[in-house]
N, C-alpha and C positions, 0 to 999 in steps of 0.2 A: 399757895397764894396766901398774901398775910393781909388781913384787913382789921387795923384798929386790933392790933396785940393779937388776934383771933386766927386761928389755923381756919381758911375755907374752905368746903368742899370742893371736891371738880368731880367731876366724869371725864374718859376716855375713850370716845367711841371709833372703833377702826374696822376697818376690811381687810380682807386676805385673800387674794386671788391667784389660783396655782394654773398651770397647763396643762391640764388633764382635771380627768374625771376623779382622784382619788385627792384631795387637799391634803393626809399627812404623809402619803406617801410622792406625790407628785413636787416638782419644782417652782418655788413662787413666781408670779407674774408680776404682783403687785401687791402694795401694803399700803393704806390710807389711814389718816386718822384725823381727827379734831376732837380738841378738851373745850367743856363747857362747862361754866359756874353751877351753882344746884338748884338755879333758875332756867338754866339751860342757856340761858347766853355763851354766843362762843367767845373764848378766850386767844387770843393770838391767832396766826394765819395755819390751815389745814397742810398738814405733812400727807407727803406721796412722792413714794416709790416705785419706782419699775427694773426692773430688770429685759434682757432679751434672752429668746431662748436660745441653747444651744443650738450651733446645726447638723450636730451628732447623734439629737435627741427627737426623734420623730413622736408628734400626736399619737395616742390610743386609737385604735380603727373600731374598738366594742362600743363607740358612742355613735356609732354612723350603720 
C-alpha cells in the first residue's frame, strides 16, 4: 500500500481448515484471509476458499 511516497504496513490474517484431525498431513477444507492497515482497519473485501472433499477419501474414525 503506498501512502504519500511511504511503504504502509499491512497484516495478513487467515485460517486453514483441513478434514481431519492432522492439518499438515490432512486435506484442506478451507482457507480465509483479511489484510488490515497497522491500525487494524481492514483493507479490501475478506478472501475464502473452499474446496469439497473427496468421495474416495473417508473421515478418521480415532476422533470419534
Amino acid at each position: 500500500m503506498m501512502n504519500d511516497g511511504k511503504q504502509q504496513s499491512t497484516f495478513l490474517f487467515h485460517d486453514y481448515e483441513t478434514f481431519g484431525t492432522h492439518p499438515a498431513l490432512d486435506r484442506p477444507a478451507q482457507f480465509a484471509a483479511i489484510r488490515t492497515d497497522s491500525e487494524f482497519n481492514v483493507i479490501g473485501e475478506p478472501e475464502v476458499f473452499t474446496a469439497s472433499p473427496r468421495m474416495t477419501i473417508y473421515p478418521s474414525l480415532e476422533q470419534y
